[in-house]
Structures are given as structure tokens and as C-alpha cells.
N, C-alpha and C positions, 0 to 999 in steps of 0.2 A: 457671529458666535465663535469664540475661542473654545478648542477641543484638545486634549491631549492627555496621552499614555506614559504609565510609567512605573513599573516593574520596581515595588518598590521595596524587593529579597527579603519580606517578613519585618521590614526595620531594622534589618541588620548592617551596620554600615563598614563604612573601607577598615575600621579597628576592630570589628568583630563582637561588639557589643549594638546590641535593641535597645535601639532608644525613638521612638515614635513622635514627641516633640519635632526631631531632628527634621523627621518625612514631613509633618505639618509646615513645617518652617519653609520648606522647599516649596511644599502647595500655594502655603500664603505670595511666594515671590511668584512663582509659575504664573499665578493670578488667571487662571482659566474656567469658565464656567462648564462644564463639563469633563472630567479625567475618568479614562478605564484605569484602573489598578491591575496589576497580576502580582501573585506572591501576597493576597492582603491578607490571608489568615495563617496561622501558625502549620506547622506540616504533622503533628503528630497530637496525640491527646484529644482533646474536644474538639481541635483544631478553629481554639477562639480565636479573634479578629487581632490583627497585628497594631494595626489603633486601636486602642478601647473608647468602644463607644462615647464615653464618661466625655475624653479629652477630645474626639472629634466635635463633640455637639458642646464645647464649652470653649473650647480655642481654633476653633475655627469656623468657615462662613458656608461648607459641606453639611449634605447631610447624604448616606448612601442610598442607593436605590435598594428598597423591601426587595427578596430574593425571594423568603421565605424557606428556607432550606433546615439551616440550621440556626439554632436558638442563638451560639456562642460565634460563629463566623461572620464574618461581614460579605462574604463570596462565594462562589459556588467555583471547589477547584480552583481555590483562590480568585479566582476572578472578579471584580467588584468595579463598579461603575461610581462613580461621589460626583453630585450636582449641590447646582447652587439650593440655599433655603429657600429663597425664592423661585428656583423654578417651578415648573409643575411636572410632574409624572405622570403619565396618562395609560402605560401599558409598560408589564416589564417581565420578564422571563426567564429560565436558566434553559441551557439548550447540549442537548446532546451529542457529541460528534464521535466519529470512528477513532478508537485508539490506542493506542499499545500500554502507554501508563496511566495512570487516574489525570483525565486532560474534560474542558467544557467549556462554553462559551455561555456569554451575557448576554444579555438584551433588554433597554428601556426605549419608548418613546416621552421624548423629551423637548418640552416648550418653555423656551425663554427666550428674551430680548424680540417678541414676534416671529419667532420662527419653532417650529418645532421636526426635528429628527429623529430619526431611527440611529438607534445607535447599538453598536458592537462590540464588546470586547472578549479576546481572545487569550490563551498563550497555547501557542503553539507546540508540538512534537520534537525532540530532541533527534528523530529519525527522520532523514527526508521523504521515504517513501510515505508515512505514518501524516509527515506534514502537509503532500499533497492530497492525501486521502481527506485528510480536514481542511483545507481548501475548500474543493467541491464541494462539501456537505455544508460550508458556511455559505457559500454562494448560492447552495439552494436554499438555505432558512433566511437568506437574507430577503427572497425574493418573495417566501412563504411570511414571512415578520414583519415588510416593510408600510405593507398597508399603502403603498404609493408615497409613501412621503421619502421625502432625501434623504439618502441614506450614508452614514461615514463610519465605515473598520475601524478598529485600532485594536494595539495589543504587541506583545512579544510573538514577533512569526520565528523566529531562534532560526531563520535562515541566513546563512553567511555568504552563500552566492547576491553579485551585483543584480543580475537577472534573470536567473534559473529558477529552477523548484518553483515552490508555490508560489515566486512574484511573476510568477509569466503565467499560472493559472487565474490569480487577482484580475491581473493586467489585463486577460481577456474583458472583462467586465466591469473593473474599477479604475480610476486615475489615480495615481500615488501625490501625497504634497510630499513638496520637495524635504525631508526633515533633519537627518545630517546623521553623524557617529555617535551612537549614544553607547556602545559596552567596548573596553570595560572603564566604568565613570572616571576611575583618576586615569585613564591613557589610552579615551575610545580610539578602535580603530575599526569597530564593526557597525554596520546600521540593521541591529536585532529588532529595535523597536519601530513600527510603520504605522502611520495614516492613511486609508484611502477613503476613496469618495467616489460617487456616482455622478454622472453628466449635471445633474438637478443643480449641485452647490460647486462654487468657484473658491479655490484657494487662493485667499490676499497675500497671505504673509505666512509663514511654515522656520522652524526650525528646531536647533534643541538648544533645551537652560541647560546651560554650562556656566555655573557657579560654586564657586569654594562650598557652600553649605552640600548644593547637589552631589558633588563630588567626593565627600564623606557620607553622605544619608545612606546610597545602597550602592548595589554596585553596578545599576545602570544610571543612565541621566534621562528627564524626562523628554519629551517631544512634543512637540503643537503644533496646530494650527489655527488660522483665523478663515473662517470661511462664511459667504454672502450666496445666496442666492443666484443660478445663473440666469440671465438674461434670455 
């Protein structure tokens, strides 16, 4: 199963105009069955969904995971999960964590292509201390959410340490895939956005879409992986 994050700054791209086609276009290449979003809904007003419904369910092969939150949002705390039509949903969440600005996290369980996962998506604290507070508290819903099945992170950790902070809290208990420089998308030189994974699933192949469309969409790029069951 292909998995992957991508912070996708409301649809606002490198020229400073929303334009949400642009993020679809980018979905359709990414071609991943599974993507966390962070930034999906608008940040002020109803705080409606940064794609509109309308245009996800007619041009493209997503559909978001039910949150239930709010009528006009696609995400809770922007955060938002988008699986395939065909998958199935079998459990899904919005999740509380410690923190200094309106911050949350996701959660579906999710089955396709024969496999079904616990899945996580995050955006992280702009303060490091704040970030590692939300660490701990995702590593215990993960363990409280996971129901046994494998389980894979993703999301904006907005941590700019190689190794510190909350990647060496992760680290205790998750495997990172390998995924590369995704901020800032025209001239990454930071790896904000992360994958991990539990002992369960093996990372085949991992990296970030780095494409002229990506590049203009927002102003991260997104990340993946391809991950199998381990042995």
C-alpha cells in the first residue's frame, strides 16, 4: 500500500493565489492510496474545507475520511486523512493532544489492496517543547487506537533538528522511511514532513514528489511511501 503526507497550506500555492485543482493535480501524480493532509480547511470563518467537496468527489479517485466535526471542514485542526473510493473505513477519530495553539490529530482504520492499517495524521507544534509534549500523547493514542493492527504516522512534525526533539521520542518506538526535503517546495532544504511505521510493516520504496506542479501547489512537497507487511 502507498501512503503519504502533504501539508497542502489551505491551496495556497508559491504565487499566493488558492487554487485547489492545482493540489488535486498533484494527488492525481502522487498516485498514493492513502494521503494525511494538514492545512485542509480554510483557517478563519466556518473554517470550510480547502477542496471543496464538489471538486474532490468529481475530479478525483479520493474520498475523505467522515470526521464528523464540522459540517463545512474537511479536517479537524485541519488535519484530514483522503483514501481511496474503494477502500474501506472501518473506524475513524479526531484525537486530542497537549498544546499551546489550536493543534489535533486524526485517525482511521483503513483496508485496501488486502491490508488494512491504523493510520495517523498529525501537524505538529511550532514550539519544541509543545512538540514533544505531543509526541508522547500521540504514542499513547497510538497504542490506545491501534487495535493490534500496523500502524503508520504521518504528518507536518515542523521539526527542523536531523535527530532531536520529538524524532528521537518517535524513534523510541517507530521506524522512520526514508522520505527526503520537502519545505520549502521551490528550494527544500528541511525534512518537516515524516512517515513512520511500527515493526508490523516494511518500507519498499519512500521518498518526496518533486514535480513543477508540486512545486507551485503549496509550499511543502509531498512524501510517501510504499509499505508490505513484515515478514
Amino acid at each position: 500500500m502507498k501512503l503519504a503526507t502533504y501539508n497542502i497550506h489551505k491551496a495556497i500555492g508559491a504565487d499566493k493565489r488558492r487554487n485547489p485543482q492545482r493540489i488535486l493535480s498533484v494527488l492525481e501524480e502522487l498516485d498514493a492510496d492513502v494521503i494525511t493532509l494538514q492545512e485542509a480547511d480554510r483557517r478563519f470563518g466556518r473554517r470550510s474545507a480547502a477542496i471543496p467537496p464538489l471538486l474532490l468527489d468529481l475530479d478525483s479517485d479520493y474520498q475523505p475520511v467522515p470526521l464528523d466535526v464540522q459540517t463545512d471542514s474537511m479536517g479537524w485542526h485541519g488535519n484530514a486523512i483522503l483514501v481511496r473510493k474503494s477502500a474501506t473505513v472501518h473506524r475513524h477519530d479526531i484525537l486530542h493532544i497537549p498544546s499551546l495553539e489550536p493543534r489535533g490529530a486524526v485517525m482511521a482504520h483503513v483496508e485496501y489492496k488486502g491490508m488494512t492499517l491504523c493510520v495517523f495524521g498529525m501537524h505538529l507544534d511550532l514550539s519544541g517543547l509543545w512538540r514533544r509534549k505531543q509526541a508522547h500523547a500521540i504514542i499513547r493514542l497510538a497504542e490506545q487506537h491501534g487495535d493490534g493492527l500496523p500502524t503508520v504516522l504521518m504528518g507536518d512534525l515542523n521539526e527542523w533538528s536531523a535527530t532531536g526533539g520529538c524524532l528521537r521520542d518517535f524513534g523510541r518506538v517507530f521506524d522512520f522511511a526514508d522520505g527526503g526535503r520537502s519545505f520549502h517546495a521551490r528550494r527544500p532544504i528541511a525534512r518537516l514532513d515524516r512517515i513512520m511505521h511500527c515493526d508490523r510493516l516494511r518500507a519498499v520504496a519512500s521518498g518526496v514528489h518533486d514535480g513543477a506542479a508540486a512545486r507551485k501547489a503549496s509550499d511543502h512537497l509531498p512524501v510517501w511511501a510504499e509499505f508490505a507487511l513484515a515478514r
